[in-house]
Residue frames relative to the residue before (quaternion, step in Angstrom):
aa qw qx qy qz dx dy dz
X 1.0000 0.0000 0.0000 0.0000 0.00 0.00 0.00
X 0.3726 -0.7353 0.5661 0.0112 3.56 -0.82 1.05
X 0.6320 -0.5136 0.3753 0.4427 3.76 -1.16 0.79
X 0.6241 0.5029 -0.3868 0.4560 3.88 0.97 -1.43
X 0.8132 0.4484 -0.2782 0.2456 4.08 0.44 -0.58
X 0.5748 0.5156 -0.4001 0.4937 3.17 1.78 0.48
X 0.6886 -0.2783 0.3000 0.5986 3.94 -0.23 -1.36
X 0.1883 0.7008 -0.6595 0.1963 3.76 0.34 1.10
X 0.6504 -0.5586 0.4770 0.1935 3.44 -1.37 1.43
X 0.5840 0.5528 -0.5550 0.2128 3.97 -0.87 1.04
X 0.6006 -0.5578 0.4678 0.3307 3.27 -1.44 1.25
X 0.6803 -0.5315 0.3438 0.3695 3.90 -1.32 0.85
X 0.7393 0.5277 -0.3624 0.2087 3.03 0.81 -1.39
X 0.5703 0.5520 -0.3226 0.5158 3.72 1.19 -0.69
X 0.5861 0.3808 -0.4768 0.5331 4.06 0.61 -1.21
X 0.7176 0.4665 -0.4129 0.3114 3.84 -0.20 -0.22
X 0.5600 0.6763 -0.3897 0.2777 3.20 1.40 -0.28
X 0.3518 -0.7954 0.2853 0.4027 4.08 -0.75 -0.27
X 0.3932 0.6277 -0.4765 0.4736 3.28 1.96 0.55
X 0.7151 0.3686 -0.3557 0.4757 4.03 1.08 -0.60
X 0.3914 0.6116 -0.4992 0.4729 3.60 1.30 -0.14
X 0.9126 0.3157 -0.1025 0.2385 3.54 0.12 -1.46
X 0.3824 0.5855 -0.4552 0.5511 3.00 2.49 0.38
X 0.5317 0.5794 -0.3509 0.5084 3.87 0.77 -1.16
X 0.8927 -0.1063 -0.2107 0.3840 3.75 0.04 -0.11
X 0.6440 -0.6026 0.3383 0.3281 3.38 0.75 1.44
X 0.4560 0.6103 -0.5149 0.3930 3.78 0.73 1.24
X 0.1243 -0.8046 0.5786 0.0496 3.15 -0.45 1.72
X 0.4410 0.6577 -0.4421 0.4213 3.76 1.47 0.08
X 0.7307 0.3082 -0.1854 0.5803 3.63 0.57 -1.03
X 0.6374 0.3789 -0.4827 0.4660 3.92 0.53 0.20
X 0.6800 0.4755 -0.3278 0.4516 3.57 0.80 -0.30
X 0.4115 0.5444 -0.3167 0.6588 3.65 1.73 -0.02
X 0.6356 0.5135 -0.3830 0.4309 3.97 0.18 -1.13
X 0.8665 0.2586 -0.1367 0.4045 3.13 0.48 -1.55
X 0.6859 0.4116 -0.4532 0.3934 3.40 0.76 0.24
X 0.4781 0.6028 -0.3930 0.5036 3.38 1.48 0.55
X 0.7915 -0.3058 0.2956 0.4388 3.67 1.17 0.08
X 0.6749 0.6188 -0.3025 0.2647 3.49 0.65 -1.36
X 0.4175 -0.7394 0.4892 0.1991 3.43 -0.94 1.12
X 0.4581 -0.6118 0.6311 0.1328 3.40 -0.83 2.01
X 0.6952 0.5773 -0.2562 0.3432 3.77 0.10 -0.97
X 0.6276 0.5519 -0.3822 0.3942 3.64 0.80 -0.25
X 0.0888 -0.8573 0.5063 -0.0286 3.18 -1.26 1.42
X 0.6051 -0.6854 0.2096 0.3468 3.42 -0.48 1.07
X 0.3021 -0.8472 0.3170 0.3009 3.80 -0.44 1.04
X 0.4339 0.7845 -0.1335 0.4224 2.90 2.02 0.55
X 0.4678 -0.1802 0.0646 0.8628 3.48 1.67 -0.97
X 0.5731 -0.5763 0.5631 0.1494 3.55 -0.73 0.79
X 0.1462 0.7245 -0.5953 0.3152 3.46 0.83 1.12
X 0.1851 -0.4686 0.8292 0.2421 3.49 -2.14 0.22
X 0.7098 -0.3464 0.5068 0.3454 2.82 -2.20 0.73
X 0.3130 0.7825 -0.3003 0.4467 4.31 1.29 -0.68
X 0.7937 0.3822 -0.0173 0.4730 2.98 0.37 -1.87
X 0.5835 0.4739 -0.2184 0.6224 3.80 0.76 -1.30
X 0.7207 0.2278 -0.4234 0.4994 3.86 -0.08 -0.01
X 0.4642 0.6262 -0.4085 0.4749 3.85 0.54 0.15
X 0.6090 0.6570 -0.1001 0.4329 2.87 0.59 -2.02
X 0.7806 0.3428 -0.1035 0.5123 3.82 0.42 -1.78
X 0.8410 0.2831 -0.3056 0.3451 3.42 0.48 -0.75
X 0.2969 -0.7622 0.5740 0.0376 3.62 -1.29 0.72
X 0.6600 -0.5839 0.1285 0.4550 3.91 -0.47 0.92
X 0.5025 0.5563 -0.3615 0.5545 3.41 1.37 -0.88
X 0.9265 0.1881 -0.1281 0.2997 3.79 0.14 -0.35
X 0.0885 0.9391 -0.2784 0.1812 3.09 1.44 0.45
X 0.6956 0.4237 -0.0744 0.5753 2.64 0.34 -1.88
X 0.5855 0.4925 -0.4668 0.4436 3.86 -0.06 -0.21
X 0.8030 0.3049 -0.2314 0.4569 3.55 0.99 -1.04
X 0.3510 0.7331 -0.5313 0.2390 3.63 0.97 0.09
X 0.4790 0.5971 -0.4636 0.4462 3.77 1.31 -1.04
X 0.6710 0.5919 -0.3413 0.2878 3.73 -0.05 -0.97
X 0.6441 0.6280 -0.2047 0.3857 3.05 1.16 -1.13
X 0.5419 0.6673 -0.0992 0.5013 3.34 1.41 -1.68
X 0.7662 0.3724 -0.2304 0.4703 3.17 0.56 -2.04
X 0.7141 0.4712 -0.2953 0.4253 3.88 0.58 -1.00
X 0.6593 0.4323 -0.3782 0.4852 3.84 0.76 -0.05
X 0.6470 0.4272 -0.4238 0.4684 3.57 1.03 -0.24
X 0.5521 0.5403 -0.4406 0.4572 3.64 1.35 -0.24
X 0.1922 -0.6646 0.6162 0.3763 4.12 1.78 -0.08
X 0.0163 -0.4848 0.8426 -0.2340 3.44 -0.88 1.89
X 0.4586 -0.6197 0.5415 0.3354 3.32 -1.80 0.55
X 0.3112 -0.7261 0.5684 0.2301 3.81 -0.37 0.87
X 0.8048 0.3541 -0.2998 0.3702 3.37 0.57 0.01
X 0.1276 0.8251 -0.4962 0.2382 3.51 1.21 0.57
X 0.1597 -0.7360 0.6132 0.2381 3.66 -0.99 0.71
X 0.1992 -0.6917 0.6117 0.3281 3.65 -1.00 -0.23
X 0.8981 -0.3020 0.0885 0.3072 2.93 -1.60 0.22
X 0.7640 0.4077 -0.0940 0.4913 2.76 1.47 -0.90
X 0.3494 -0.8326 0.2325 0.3614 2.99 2.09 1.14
X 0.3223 0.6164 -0.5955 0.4019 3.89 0.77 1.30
X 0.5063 -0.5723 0.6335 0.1217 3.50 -1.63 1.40
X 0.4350 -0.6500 0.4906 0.3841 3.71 -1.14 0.02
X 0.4113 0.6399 -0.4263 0.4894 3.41 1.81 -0.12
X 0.8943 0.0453 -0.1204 0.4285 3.65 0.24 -0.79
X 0.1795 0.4744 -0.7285 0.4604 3.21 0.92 1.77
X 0.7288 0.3605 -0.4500 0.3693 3.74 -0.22 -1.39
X 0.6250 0.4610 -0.5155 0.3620 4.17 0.60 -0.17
X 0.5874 0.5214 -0.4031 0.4696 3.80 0.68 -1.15
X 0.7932 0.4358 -0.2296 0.3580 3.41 0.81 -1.09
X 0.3393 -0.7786 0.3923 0.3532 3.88 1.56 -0.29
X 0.6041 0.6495 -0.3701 0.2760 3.25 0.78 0.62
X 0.3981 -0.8499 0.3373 0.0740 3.00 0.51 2.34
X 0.7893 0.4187 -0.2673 0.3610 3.68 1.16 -0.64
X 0.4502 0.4595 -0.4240 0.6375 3.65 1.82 0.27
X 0.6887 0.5430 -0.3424 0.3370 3.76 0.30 -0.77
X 0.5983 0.4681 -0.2516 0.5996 3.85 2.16 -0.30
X 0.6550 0.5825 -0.2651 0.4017 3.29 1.06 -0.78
X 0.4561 0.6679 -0.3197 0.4937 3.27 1.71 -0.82
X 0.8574 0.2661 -0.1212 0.4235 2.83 -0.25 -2.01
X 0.8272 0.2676 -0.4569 0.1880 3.35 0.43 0.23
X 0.1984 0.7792 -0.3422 0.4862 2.92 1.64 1.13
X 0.4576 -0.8281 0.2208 0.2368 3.32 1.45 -1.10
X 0.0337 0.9198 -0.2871 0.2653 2.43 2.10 1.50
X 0.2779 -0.7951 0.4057 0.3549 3.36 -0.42 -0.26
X 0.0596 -0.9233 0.3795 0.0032 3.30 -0.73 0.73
X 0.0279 -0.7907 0.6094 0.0517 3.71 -0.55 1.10
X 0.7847 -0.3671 0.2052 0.4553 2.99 -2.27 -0.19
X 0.5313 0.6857 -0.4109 0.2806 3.42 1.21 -0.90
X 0.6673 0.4025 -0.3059 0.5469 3.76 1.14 -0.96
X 0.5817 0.5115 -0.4595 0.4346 3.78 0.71 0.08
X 0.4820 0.6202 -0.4035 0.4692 3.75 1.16 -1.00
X 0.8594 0.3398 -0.3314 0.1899 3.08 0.35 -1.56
X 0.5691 0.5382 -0.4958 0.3750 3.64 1.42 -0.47
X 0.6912 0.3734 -0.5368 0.3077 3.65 0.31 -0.41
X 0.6738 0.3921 -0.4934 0.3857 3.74 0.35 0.10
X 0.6790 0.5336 -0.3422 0.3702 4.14 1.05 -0.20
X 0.8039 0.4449 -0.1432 0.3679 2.96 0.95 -1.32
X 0.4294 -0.8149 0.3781 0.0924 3.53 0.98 0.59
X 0.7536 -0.2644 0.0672 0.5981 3.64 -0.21 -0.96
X 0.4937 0.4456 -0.5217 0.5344 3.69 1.12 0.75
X 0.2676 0.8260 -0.4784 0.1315 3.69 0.17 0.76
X 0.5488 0.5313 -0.2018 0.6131 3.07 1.38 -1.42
X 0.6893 0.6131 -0.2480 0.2959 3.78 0.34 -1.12
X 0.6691 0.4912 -0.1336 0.5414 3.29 1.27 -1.93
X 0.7185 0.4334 -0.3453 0.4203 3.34 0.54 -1.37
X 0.6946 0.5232 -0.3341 0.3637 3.79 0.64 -0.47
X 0.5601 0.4050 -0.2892 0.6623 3.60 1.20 -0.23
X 0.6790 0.3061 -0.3660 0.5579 3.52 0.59 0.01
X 0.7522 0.3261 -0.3715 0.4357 3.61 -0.08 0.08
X 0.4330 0.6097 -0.4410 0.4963 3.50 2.10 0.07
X 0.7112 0.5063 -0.1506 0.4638 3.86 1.12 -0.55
X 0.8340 0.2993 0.0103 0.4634 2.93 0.68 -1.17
X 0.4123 -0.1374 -0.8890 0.1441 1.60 -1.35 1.96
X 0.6372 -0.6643 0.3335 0.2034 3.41 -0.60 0.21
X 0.6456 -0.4729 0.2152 0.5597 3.70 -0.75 -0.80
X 0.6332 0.5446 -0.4307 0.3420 3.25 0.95 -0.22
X 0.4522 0.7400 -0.3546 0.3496 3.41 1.06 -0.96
X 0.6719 0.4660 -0.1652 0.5515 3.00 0.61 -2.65
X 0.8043 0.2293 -0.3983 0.3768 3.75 -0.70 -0.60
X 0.5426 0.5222 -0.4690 0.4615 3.77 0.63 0.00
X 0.8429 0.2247 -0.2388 0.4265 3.39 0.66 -0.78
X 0.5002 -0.7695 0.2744 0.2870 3.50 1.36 0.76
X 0.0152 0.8815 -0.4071 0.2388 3.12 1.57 1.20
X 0.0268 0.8293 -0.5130 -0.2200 3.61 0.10 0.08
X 0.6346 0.6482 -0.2014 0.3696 3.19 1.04 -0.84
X 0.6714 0.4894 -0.2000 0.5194 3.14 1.33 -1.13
X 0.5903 0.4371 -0.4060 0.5437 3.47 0.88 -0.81
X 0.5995 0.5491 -0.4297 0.3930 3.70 0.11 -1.21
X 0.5052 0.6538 -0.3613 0.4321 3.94 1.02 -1.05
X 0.7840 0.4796 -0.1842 0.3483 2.90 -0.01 -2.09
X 0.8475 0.1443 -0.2692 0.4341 3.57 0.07 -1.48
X 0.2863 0.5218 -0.6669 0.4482 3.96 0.78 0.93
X 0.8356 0.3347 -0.3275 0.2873 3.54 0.40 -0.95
X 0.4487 -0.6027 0.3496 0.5597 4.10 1.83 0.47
X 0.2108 0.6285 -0.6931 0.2831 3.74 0.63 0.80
X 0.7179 -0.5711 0.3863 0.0956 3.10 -1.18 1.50
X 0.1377 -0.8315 0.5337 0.0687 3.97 -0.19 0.85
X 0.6628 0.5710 -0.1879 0.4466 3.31 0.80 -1.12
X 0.7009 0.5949 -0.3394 0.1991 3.42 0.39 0.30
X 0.1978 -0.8827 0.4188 0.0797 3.90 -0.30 0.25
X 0.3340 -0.7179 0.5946 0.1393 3.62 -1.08 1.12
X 0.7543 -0.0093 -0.0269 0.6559 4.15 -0.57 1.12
X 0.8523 -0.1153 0.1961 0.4709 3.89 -1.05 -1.17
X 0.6941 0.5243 -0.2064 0.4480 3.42 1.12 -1.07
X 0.2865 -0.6963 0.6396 0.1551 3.51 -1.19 1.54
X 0.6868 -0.5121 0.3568 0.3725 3.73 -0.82 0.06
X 0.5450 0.5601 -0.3898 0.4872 3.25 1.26 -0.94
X 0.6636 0.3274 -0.3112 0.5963 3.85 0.61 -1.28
X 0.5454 0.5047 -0.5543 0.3749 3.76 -0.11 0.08
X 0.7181 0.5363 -0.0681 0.4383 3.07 1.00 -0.95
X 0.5573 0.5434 -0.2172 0.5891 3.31 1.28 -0.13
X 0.7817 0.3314 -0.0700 0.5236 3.16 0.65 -1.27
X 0.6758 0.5382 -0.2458 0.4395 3.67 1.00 0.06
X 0.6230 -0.5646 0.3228 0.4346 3.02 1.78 0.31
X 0.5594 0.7029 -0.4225 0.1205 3.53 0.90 -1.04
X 0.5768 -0.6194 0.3546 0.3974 3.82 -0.98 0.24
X 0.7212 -0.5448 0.2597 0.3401 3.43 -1.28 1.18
X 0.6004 0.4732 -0.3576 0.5364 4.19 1.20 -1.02
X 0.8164 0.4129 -0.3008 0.2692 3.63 0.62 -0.95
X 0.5122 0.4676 -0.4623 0.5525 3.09 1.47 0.01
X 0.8177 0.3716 -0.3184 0.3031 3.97 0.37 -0.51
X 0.3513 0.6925 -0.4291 0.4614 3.04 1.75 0.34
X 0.6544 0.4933 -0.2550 0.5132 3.43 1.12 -1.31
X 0.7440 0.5582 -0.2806 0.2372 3.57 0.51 -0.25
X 0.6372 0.5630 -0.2062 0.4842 2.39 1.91 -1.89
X 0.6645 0.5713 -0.2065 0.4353 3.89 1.38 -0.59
X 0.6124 0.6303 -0.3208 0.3533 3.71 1.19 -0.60
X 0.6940 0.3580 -0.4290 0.4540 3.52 0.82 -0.02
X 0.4274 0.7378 -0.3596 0.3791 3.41 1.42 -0.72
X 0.8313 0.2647 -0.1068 0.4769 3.73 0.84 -1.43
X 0.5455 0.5895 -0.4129 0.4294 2.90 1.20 0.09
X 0.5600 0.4155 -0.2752 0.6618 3.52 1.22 -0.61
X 0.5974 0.5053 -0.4069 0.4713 3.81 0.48 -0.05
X 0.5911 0.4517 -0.1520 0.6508 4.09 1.47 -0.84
X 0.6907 0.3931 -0.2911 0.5326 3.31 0.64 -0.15
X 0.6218 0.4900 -0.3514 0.4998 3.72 1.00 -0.30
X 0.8095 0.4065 -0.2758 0.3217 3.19 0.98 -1.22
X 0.5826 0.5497 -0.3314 0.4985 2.93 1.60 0.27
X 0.3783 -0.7885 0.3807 0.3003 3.12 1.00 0.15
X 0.2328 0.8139 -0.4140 0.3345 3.55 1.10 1.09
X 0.2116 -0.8841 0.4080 0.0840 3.39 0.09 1.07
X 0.8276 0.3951 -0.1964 0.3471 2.69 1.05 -1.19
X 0.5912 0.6013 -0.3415 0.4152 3.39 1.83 0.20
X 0.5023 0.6219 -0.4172 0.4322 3.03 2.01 -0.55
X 0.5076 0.5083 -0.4575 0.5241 4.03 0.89 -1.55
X 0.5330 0.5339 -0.5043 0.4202 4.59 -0.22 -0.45
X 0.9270 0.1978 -0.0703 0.3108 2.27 -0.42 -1.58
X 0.3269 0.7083 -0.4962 0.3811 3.85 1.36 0.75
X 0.5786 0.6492 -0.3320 0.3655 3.23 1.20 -1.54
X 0.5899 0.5976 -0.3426 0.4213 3.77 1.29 -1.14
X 0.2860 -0.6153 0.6748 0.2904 3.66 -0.61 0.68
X 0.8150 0.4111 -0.3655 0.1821 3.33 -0.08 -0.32
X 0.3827 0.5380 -0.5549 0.5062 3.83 1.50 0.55
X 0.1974 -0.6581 0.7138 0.1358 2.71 -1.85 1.68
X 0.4763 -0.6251 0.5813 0.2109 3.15 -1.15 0.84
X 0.7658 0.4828 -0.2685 0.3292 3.70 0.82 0.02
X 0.4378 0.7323 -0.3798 0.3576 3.09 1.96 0.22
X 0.3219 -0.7942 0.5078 -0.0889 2.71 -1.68 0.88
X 0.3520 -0.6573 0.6059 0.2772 4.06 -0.65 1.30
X 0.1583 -0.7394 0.6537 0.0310 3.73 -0.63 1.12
X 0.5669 0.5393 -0.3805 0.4929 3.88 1.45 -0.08
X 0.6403 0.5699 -0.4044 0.3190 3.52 0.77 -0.31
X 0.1831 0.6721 -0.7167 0.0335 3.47 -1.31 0.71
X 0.5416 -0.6927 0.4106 0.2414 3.44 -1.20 0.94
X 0.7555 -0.2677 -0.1802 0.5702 4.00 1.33 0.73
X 0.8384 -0.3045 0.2633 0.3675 3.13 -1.86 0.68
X 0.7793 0.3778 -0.2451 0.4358 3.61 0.31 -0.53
X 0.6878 0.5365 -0.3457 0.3458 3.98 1.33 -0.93
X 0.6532 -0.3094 0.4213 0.5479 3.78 -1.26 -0.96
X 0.4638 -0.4630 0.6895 0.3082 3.40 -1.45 0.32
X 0.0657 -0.6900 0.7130 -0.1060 3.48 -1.08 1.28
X 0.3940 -0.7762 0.4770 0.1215 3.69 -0.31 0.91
X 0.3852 -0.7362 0.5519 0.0712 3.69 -0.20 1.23
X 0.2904 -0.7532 0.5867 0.0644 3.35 -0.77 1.41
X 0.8666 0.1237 0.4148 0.2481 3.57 -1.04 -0.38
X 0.8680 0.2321 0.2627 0.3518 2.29 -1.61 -2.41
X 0.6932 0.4277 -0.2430 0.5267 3.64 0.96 -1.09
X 0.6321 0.5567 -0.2499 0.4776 3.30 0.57 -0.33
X 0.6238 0.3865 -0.2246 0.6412 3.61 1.10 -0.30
X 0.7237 0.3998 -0.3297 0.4558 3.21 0.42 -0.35
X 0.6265 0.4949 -0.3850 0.4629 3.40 1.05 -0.93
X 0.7545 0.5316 -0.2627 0.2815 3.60 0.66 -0.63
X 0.4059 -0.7139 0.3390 0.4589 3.02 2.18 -0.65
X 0.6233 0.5613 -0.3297 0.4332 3.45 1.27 0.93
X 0.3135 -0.7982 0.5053 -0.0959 2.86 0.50 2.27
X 0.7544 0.5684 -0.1273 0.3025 3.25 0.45 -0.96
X 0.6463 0.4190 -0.2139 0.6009 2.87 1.58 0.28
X 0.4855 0.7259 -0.3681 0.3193 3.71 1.38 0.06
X 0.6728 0.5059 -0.3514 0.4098 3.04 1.41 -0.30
X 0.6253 0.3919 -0.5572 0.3808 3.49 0.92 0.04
X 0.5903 0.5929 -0.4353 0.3325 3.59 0.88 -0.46
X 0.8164 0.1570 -0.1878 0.5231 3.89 0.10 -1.33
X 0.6389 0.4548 -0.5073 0.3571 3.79 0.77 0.39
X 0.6470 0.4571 -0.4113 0.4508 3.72 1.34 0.80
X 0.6690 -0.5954 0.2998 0.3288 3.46 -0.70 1.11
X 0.3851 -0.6354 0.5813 0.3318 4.02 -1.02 0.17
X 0.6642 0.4947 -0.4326 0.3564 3.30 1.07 0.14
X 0.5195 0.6956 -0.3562 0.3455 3.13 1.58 0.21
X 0.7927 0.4127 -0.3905 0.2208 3.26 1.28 -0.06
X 0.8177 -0.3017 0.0145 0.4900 3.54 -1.28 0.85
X 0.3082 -0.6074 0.6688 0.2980 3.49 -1.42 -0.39
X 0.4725 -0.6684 0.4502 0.3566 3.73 -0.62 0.73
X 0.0072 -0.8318 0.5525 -0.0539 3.72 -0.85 1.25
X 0.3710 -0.8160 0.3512 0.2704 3.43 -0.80 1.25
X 0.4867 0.6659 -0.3224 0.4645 3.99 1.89 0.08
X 0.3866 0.6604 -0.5131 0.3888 3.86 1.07 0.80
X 0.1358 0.9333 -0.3219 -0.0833 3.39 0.18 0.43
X 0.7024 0.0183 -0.2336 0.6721 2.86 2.77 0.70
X 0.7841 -0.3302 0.1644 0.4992 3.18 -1.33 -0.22
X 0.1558 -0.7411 0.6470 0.0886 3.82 -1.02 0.53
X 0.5403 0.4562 -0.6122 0.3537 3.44 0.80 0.67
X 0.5661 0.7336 -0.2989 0.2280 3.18 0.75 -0.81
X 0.5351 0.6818 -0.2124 0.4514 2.91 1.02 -1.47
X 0.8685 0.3142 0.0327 0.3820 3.41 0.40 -1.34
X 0.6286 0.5304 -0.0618 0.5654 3.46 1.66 -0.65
């Protein structure tokens, strides 16, 4: 039983919805159906000003996390604001801290949450004897991509999208890539970001187990089918083991998507070219 299946606060009109139906019983098959039928990711309760964001927090609990991590994936590629406050001016970034749930609190940020000291404060006062743990996967993110390309970080950025930190994303009109442009940033770090954005996008689209955005975003010559989460290790104490793909579907329980991945050649992915002169998910996404 989840927080959503006892007496959690929300106005009818949303409990009636079928994206909060299909958070309530952990079905990322029939939420990925909702929304490709139309349904509006973007609705927020008029009750505590929640996102659907928030409600998958809310439901999931450490023993079950990871089942909901898809959700997370699936609701940032719908571009929900990740940084909505509710009423109770709380982010969904620092619900999953209050709430210790170290695998929504990665999924965020590398979704492209924002994050300050204020959301560090809050793990040392939540996270008890996961302190050392939280704060290190958080300072593995944070600062983020915006930070890094503001401060012309190459390295750090180069980190981040090794680690499927989210490219595709955008603050008002401005995508990051044009943030980047216009910020002065150096010429590799802005085509690093580029040469990687379809790559993780099709990486967010596995982990959501979204087929049909993955078959899209194939059309893109530029998804490599060999990338790789170089942040991933399976606990706080083992080796970093780099997450293929393939592993990644499987870990999530989305078989069903292996065939577009190991039934497409490694020679399919891109060669590095120096005539990209913007984003190419967009275009197409």
């Amino acid at each position: 039983m989840n927080a959503l299946s006892r007496s959690d606060s929300h106005s009818i009109d949303i409990a009636e919805t079928g994206l909060y139906r299909c958070i309530k019983s952990c079905d990322i098959t029939s939420a990925l159906l909702c929304i490709g039928q139309g349904e509006d990711a973007h609705v927020r309760c008029k009750l505590t000003g929640r996102t659907y964001l928030h409600f998958v927090i809310l439901a999931s609990r450490s023993m079950t996390e990871k089942q909901y991590v898809p959700f997370v994936y699936l609701l940032s590629n719908a571009e929900i604001d990740l940084d909505h406050r509710d009423n109770e001016g709380r982010t969904a970034l620092q619900l999953s801290i209050k709430s210790n749930l170290l695998q929504m609190m990665v999924a965020v940020l590398k979704c492209g949450a924002t994050a300050d000291q204020d959301d560090e404060e809050l793990i040392v006062k939540h996270a008890g004897y996961f302190v050392a743990e939280f704060r290190s996967y958080f300072r593995k993110f944070s600062p983020g991509l915006w930070q890094s390309v503001a401060d012309n970080n190459r390295f750090r950025v180069n980190k981040l999208v090794k680690s499927w930190c989210r490219v595709n994303i955008s603050k008002g009109k401005n995508s990051l890539i044009e943030f980047a442009k216009v910020s002065g940033a150096d010429d590799s770090l802005i085509q690093l970001l580029i040469k990687n954005e379809a790559s993780i996008e099709f990486a967010h689209a596995t982990l959501a187990g979204d087929e049909e955005r993955m078959k899209v975003l194939l059309c893109n010559g530029s998804v490599d089918l060999t990338t790789q989460d170089l942040s991933n290790r399976d606990n706080f104490f083992g080796p970093y083991t780099p997450l293929t793909l393939e592993a990644a579907a499987i870990k999530y329980g989305h078989r069903h998507v292996l065939h577009l991945i190991s039934g497409q050649s490694s020679s399919s992915a891109p060669s590095e070219t120096k005539d990209s002169p913007s984003s190419v998910v967009c275009t197409i996404v």
